[in-house]
NULUM-163952 format. One record per residue (C-alpha): x, y, z. Coordinates in steps of 0.001 Angstrom, whole numbers, padded with zeros to 6 digits, always signed. Layout:
<recs>
XYZ
...
</recs>
This chain:
<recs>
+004760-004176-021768
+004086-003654-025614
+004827-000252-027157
+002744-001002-029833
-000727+000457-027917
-000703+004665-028348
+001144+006825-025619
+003295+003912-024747
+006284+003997-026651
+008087+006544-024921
+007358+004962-021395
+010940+004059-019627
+011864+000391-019866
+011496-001184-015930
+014225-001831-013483
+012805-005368-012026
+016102-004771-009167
+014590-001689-008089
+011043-003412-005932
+012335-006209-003405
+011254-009808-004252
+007808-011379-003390
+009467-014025-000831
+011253-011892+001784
+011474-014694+005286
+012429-012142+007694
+009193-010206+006213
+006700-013054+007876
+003679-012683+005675
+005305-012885+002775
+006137-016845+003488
+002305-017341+002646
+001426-014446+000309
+004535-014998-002643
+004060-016615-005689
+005182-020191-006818
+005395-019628-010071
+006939-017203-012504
+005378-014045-012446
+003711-013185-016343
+003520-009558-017913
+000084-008939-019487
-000338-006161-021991
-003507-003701-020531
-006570-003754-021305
-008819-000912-023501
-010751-001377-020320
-007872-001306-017915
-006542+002361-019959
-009992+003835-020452
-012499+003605-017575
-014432+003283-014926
-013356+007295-014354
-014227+009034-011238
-015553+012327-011004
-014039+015601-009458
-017624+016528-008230
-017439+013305-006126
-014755+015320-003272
-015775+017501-000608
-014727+021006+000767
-012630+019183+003725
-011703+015662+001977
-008320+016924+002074
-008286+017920+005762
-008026+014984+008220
-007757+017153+011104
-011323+017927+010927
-013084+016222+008238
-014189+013489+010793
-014734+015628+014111
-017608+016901+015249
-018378+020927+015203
-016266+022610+016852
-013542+019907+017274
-010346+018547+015975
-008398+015471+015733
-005672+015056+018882
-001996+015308+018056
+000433+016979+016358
-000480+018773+013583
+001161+018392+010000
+000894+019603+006835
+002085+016688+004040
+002177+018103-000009
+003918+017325-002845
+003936+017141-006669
+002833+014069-008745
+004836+014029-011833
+006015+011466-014122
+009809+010302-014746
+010644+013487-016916
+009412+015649-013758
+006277+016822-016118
+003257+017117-013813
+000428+014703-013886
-002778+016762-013072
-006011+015216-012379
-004384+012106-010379
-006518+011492-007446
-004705+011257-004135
-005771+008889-000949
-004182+009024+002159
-004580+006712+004972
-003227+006217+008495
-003140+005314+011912
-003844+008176+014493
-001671+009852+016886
-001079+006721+019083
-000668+004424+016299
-004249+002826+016198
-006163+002735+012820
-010035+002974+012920
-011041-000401+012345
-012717-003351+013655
-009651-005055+013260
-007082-003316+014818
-006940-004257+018667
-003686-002483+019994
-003960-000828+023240
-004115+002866+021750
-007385+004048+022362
-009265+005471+019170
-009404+009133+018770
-013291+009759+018274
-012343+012756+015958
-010621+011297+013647
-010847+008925+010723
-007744+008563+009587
-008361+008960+005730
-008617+011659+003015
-008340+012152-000699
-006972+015332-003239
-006546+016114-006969
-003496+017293-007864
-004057+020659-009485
-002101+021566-013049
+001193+021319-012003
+000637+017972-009869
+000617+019393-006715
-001415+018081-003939
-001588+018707+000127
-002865+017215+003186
-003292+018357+006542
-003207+015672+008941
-001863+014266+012720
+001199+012720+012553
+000471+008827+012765
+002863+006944+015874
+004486+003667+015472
+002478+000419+016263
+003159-003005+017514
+002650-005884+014249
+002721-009489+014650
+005965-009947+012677
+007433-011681+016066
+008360-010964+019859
+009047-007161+019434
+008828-005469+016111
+007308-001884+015322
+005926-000669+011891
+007486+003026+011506
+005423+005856+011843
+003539+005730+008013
+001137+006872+005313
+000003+004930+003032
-000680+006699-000288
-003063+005639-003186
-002790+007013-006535
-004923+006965-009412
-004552+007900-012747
-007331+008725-015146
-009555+005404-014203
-009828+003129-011240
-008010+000819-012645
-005146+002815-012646
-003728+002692-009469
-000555+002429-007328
-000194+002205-003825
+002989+003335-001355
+003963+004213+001901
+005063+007515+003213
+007933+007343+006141
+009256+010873+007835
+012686+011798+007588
+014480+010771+011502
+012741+007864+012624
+015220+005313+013613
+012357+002637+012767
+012777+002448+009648
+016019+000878+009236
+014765-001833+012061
+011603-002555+009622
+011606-006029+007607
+008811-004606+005337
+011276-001826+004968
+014434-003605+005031
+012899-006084+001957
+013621-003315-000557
+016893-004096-002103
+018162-000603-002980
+018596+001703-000269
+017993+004683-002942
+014474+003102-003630
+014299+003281+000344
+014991+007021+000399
+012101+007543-002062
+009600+006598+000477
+011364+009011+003277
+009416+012249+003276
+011932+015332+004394
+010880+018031+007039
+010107+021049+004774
+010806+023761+007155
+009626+026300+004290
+006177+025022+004338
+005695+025233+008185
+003141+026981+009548
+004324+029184+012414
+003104+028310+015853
+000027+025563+013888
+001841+022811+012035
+005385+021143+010915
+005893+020175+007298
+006984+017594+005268
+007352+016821+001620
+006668+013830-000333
+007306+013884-004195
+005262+011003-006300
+007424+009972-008991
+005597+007685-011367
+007969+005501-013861
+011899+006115-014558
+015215+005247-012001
+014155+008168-009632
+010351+006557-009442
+008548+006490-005654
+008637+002545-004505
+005210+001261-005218
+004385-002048-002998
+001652-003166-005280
+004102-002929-008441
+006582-005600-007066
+007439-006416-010352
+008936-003088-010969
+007471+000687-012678
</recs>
């Protein structure tokens, strides 16, 4: 990327070892979705830096709040309660306020809600599995959520996606946007998991492992667990649509 566009010059140069590579075979999909050619760096766009923007206005009072912000009065989503939060902050550990947060997920017996997903789970009709937050001025941000199970994917005979979130993040336009997964700390999945597995570094791997924050628990209501966004630098959060590197 150029330096020579404003506010870019002091960006970190990118580690391209640090994101696994597009053609991973034990990873099945990525057979058919990797490149053939070399990949090409583009310099952005005035568009690409400066807009479409959304607006704060656009989020409601229970957009963070999965447990409830798709269940009828009086009810709540099934399954154990959690409470996910963080900071997004950039490779300096400065806060980024204003980044809009999306969450999405499977529900408490691993099915997503979607015409598309046909595992045996049932759906949970109180839950919809998705959410969104601004971080606030010093880039912190919170969920409150069930905590998604594993799920059966067509990678072969037997193989189980971990327990996950994925995480969307956008900067000050739609255009600026990353996208991640969230794992929790313990699950013995992870390390079985050729999505997983196809990241190169097992110190990028711990950046997508979200620890049980026992200081954050809610007594006798919900566990805890904290996930840190770091956007740029050595210590940055693994982004799977930035395979190219931060």
């Amino acid at each position: 990327m150029s330096t020579d566009s404003p506010g870019l010059a002091d960006l970190a140069p990118r580690d391209l070892t640090w994101h696994p590579p597009a053609l991973t075979p034990d990873y099945r999909s990525s057979r058919a979705r990797a490149p053939g050619h070399k990949l090409l760096s583009l310099p952005p766009s005035g568009s690409t830096l400066c807009g479409p923007v959304f607006g704060h206005d656009l989020l409601g009072p229970h957009d963070h709040d999965l447990i409830v912000n798709y269940a009828a009065p009086g009810e709540t989503a099934i399954g154990p309660r959690i409470l996910v939060h963080g900071r997004v902050i950039d490779e300096d550990a400065r806060p980024v306020p204003g980044a809009l947060v999306e969450v999405w997920q499977a529900n408490a017996g691993g099915r997503y809600r979607h015409r598309n997903d046909t595992y045996l789970a049932p759906i949970d009709p109180n839950f919809g599995g998705c959410g969104r937050v601004i971080s606030d001025a010093d880039g912190r941000y919170e969920f409150r959520t069930i905590k998604p199970a594993p799920y059966p994917w067509p990678n072969g005979v037997n193989f189980w996606r971990p327990a996950h979130i994925h995480i969307s993040v956008f900067g000050h336009a739609f255009a600026q946007r990353l996208i991640t997964q969230m794992y929790f700390e313990g699950d013995p999945l992870i390390r079985l998991c050729p999505i997983v597995q196809a990241i190169p570094d097992p110190t990028a791997v711990d950046t997508l492992i979200a620890p049980l924050d026992m200081e954050a628990t809610l007594p006798h209501d919900m566990m805890a667990y904290r996930f840190d966004i770091v956007l740029r630098g050595r210590a940055s959060t693994m982004f799977e649509n930035r395979m190219e590197g931060n």
